[in-house]
SEPA-45702 format. One record per atom (N, C-alpha, C, O): x, y, z. Coordinates in steps of 0.02 Angstrom, whole numbers, plus 50000, padded with zeros to 5 digits. Each point is the difference from the previous one (the first is absolute). Layout:
BEGIN
XYZ/...
//
This chain:
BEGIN
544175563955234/500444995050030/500675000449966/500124998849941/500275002950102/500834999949966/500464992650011/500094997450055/500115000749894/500474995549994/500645001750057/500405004649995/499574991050051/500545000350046/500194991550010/499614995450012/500915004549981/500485001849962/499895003149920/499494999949965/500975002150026/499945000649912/499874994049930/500374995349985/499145006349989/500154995449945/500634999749949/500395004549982/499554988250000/500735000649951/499594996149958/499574995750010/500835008649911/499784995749936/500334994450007/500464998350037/498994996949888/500414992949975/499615000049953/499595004649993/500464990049959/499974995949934/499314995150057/500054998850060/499374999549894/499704994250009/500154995749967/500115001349941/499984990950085/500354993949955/499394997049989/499864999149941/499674999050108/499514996950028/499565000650058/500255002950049/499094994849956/499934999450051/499694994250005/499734998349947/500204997150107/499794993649995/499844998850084/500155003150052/499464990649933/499844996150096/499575005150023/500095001650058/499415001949906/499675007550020/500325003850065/499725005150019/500844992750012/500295005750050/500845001849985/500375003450036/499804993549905/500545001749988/500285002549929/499894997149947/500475008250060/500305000149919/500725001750003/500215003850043/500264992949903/500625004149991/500195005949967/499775001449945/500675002350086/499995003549958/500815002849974/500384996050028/500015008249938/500565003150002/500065006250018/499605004449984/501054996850059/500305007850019/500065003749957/499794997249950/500425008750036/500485004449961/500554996549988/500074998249941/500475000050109/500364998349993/500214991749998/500534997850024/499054998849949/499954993949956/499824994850039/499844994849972/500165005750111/499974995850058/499124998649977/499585002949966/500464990150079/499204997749977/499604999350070/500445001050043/499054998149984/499655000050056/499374995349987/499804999949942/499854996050108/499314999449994/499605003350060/500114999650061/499375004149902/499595004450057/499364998250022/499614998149956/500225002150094/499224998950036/499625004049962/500175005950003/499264992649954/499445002549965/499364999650037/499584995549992/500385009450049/499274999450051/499385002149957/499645005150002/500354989549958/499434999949955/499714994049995/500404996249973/498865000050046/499974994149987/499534999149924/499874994649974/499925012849995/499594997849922/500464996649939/500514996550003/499105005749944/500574998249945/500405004749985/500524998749970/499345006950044/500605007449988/499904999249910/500505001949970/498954995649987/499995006549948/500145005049994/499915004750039/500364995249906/500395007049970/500375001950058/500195005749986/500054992950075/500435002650012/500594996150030/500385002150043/499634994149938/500664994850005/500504997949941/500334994849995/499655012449947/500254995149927/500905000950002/500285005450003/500044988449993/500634999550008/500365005949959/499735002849952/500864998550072/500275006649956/499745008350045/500285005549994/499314993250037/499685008050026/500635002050068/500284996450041/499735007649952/500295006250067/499584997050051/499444998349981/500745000550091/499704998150037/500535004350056/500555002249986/499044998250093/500185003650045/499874995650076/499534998450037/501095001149957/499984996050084/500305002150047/500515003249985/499374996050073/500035001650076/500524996150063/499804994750025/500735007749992/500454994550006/499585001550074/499775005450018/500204986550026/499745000350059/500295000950052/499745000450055/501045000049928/500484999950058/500104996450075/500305001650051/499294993149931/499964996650049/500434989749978/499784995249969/500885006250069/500404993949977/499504994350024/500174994749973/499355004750062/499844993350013/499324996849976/499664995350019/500245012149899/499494995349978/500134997349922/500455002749968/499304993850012/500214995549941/500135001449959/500424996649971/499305009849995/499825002449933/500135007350005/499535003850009/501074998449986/500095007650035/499605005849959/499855005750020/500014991349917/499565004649941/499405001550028/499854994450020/499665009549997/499305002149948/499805003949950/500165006050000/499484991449949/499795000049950/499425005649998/499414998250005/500745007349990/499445007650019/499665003649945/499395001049998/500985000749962/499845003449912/500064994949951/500184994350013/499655008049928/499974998949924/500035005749941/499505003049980/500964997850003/499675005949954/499754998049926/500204995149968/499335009650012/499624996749936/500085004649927/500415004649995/499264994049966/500185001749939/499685007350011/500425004149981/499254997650033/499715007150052/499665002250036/499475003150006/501094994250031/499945001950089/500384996450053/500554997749986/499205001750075/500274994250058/499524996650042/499555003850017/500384990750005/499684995250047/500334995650042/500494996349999/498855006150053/500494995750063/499844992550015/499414999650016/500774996649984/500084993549999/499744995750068/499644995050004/500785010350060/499644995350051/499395001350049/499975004750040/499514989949950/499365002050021/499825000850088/499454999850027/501275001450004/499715001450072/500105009149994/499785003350047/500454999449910/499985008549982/499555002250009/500035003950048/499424995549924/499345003050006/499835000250060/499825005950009/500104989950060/499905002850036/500165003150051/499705000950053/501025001749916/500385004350032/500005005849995/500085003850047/499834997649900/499805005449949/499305001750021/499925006050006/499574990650007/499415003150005/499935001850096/499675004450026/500774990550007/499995004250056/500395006050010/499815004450039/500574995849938/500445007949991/499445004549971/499975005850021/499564992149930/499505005849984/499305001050052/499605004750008/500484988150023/499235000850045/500325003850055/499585003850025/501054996750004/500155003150054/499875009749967/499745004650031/500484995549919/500105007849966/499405002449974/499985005549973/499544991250033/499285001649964/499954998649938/499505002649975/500784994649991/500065001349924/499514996649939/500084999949939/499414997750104/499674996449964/499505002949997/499704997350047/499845007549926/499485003550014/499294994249998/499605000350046/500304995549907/499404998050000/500114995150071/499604995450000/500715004550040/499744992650052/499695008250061/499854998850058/500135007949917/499735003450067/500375001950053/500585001849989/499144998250083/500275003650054/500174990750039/499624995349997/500875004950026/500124994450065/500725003150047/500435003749975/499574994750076/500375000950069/500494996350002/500575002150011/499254989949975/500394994550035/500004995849921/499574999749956/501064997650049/500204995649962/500134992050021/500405001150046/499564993749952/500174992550023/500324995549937/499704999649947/500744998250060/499874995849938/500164991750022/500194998050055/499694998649892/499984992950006/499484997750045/500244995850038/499175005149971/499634999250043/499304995549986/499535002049966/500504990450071/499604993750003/499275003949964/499725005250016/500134990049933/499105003349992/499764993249962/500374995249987/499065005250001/499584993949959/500274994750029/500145000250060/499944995149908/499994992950043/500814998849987/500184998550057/500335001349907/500554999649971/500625004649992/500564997749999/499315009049996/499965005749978/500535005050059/500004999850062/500365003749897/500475006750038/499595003049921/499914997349945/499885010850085/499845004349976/500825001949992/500424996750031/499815009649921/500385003249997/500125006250076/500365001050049/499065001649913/500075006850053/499204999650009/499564998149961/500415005050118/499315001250014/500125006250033/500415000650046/499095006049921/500095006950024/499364999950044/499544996449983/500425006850064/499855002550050/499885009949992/500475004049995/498894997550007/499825006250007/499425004050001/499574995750013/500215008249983/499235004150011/499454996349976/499464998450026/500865000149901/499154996849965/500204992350013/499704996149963/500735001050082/499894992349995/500544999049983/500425004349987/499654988350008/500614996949969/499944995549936/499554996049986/501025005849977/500194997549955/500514993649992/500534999850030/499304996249936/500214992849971/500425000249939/499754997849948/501025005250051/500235000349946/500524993249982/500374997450042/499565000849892/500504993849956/500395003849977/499775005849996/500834993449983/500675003749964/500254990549943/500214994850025/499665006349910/500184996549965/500695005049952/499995005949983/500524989250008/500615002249962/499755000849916/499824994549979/500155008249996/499925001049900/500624999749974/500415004150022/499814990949922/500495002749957/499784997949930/500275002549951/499374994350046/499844998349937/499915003749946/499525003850003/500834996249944/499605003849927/500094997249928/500504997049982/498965004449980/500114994349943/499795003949935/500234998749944/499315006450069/499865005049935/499965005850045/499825000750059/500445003749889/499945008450011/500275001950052/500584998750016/498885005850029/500294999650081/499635001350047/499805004650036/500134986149947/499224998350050/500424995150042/500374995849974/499545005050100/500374993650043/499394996950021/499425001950010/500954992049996/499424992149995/499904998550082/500325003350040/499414993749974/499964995450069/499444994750004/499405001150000/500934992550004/500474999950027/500544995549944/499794997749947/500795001850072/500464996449932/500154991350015/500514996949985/498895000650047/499884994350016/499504998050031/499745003950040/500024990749951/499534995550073/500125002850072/500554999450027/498925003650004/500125001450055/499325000250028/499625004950002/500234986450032/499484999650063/499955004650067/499465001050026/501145001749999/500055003750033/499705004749989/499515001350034/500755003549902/499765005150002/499254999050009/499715003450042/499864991049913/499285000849994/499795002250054/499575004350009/500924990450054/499534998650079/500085005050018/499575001550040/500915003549948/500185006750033/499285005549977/499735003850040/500104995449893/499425003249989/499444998850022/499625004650013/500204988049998/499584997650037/499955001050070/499475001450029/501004998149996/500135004550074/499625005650007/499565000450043/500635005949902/499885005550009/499455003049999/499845005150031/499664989449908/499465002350003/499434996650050/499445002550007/500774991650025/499645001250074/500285003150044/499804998250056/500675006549947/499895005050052/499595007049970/500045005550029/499704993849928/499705005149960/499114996650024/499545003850015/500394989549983/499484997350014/499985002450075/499425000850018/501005000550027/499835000050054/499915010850027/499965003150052/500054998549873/499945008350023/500735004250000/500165005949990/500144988950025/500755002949994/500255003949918/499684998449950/500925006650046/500364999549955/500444996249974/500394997950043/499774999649885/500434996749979/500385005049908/499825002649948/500924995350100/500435002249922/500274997349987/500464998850039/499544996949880/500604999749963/500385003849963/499795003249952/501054996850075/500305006449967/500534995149957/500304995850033/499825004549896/500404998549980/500435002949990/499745005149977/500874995850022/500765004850001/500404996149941/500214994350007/499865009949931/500354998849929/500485003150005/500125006049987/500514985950053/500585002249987/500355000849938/500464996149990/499395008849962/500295000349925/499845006749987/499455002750007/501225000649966/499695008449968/499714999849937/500005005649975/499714989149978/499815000149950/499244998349991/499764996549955/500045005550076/499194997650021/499515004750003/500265002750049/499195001249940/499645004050015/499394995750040/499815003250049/499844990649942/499564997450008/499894993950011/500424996549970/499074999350073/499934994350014/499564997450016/499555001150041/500674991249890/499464996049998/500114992750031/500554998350023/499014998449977/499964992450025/500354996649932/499775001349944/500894993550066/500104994849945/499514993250019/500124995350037/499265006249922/499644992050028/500074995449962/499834994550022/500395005949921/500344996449950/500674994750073/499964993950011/500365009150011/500364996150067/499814996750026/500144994150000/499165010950060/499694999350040/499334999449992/499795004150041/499794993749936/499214998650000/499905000350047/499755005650001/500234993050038/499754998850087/500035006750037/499575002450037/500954999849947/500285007250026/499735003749999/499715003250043/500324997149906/499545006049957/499245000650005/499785005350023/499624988049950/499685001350049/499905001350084/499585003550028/500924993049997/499955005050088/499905004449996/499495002850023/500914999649950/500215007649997/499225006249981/499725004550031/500214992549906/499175002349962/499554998750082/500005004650041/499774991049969/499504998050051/500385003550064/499625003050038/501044996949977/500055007250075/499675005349977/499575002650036/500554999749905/500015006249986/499205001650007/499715004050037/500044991549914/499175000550035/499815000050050/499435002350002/500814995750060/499714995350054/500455007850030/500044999150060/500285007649925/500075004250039/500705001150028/500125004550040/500304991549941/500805001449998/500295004249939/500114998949941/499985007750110/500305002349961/500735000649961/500425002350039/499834996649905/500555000349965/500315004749980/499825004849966/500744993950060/500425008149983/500694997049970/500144994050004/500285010949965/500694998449960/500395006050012/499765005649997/500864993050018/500355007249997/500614997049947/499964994549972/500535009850023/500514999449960/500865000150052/500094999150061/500325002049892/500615000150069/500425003449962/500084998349941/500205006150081/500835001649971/500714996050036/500174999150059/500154999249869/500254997850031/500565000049960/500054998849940/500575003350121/500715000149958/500634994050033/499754996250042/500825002949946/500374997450055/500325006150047/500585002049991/499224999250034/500115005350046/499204998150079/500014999250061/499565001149897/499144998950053/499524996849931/500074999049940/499415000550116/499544998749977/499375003250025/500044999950062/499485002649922/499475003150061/499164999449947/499944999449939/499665001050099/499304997749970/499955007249962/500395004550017/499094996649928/500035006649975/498894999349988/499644997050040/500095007249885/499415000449994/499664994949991/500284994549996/499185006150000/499394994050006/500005000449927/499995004549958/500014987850042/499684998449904/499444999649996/499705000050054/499794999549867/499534997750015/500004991449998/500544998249976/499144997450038/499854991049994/499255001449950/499515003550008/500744991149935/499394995649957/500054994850038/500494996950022/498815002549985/500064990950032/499664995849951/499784994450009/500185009049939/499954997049930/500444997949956/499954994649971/500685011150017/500494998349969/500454995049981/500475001449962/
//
């Protein structure tokens, strides 16, 4: 996925109201930008960092900033969590995902369980697949990325979703996508999330399979890259 328009650096001042942060130009001008992030953005919100935003060019909306990169002490992460599944449809259209198999047809956002938009539902020879796309940025030791970096009932129900369509014979995937180049691996923060995390343990039993990839990512693109391995112990 290429940045179109171009990103432009700034200074992070803050970020605050979880959808907004200020930040500074190069050239000393100040801005506040839309942060399409609703977690806590651990570790990647610390005032003072290089940050990379997206002018929207559009005069009639409020906040002409978005808030896209971070760069880190080594590496870069992407900040806003509707990426990932942009990124993973650019790879489901290209094949690029080897473990989800052979499929034809792609859908996404599509009604399931009682509450519920699946991400993507593939369509192909051996059946269809039930895939989730969760955003990763989290990291706190070494270079292990966390999930999730907050309370998130959603996510549970989203697992819970998945593994009754697994009850019903169907396939189910969770793919997590670690927007951060400093990561090799990924674990559950249940220290955050207790709840989560067991979901997560009990899909995984109950036959949902878990997958992780990684991302490169510069201000220039961003694009999904290899499969990590996941502790769901860690």
């Amino acid at each position: 996925m290429k940045f179109d328009p171009p990103l432009q650096p700034a200074t992070l001042v803050r970020r605050y109201n979880r959808f907004l942060a200020d930040v500074t130009f190069e050239d000393g001008t100040s801005a506040t930008a839309h942060c399409a992030n609703p977690g806590t953005m651990l570790s990647v919100s610390t005032p003072g960092s290089r940050v990379w935003l997206q002018d929207s060019r559009n005069p009639k909306r409020k906040l002409r900033w978005s808030w896209k990169l971070i760069e880190l002490e080594d590496g870069i992460a992407g900040i806003d969590t509707g990426v990932p599944n942009r990124i993973v449809a650019e790879a489901l259209a290209a094949g690029r995902i080897p473990a989800l198999g052979r499929y034809d047809t792609v859908r996404a956002e599509v009604p399931y369980a009682e509450r519920s938009r699946v991400d993507f539902l593939l369509h192909g020879p051996d059946g269809a697949i039930w895939l989730e796309v969760k955003n990763v940025h989290l990291r706190r030791t070494g270079r292990l990325a966390e999930f999730p970096d907050c309370v998130t009932k959603r996510g549970a129900r989203h697992l819970e979703d998945l593994a009754g369509m697994v009850s019903q014979g169907a396939r189910a995937v969770m793919l997590y996508v670690v927007q951060r180049t400093d990561c090799d691996r990924l674990g559950l923060a249940a220290d955050l999330d207790p709840a989560y995390a067991a979901a997560a343990r009990q899909a995984a039993a109950a036959g949902v399979e878990m997958l992780a990839h990684g991302t490169m990512i510069t201000p220039e693109a961003i694009e999904l890259t290899s499969r990590l391995p996941i502790d769901l112990d860690a």
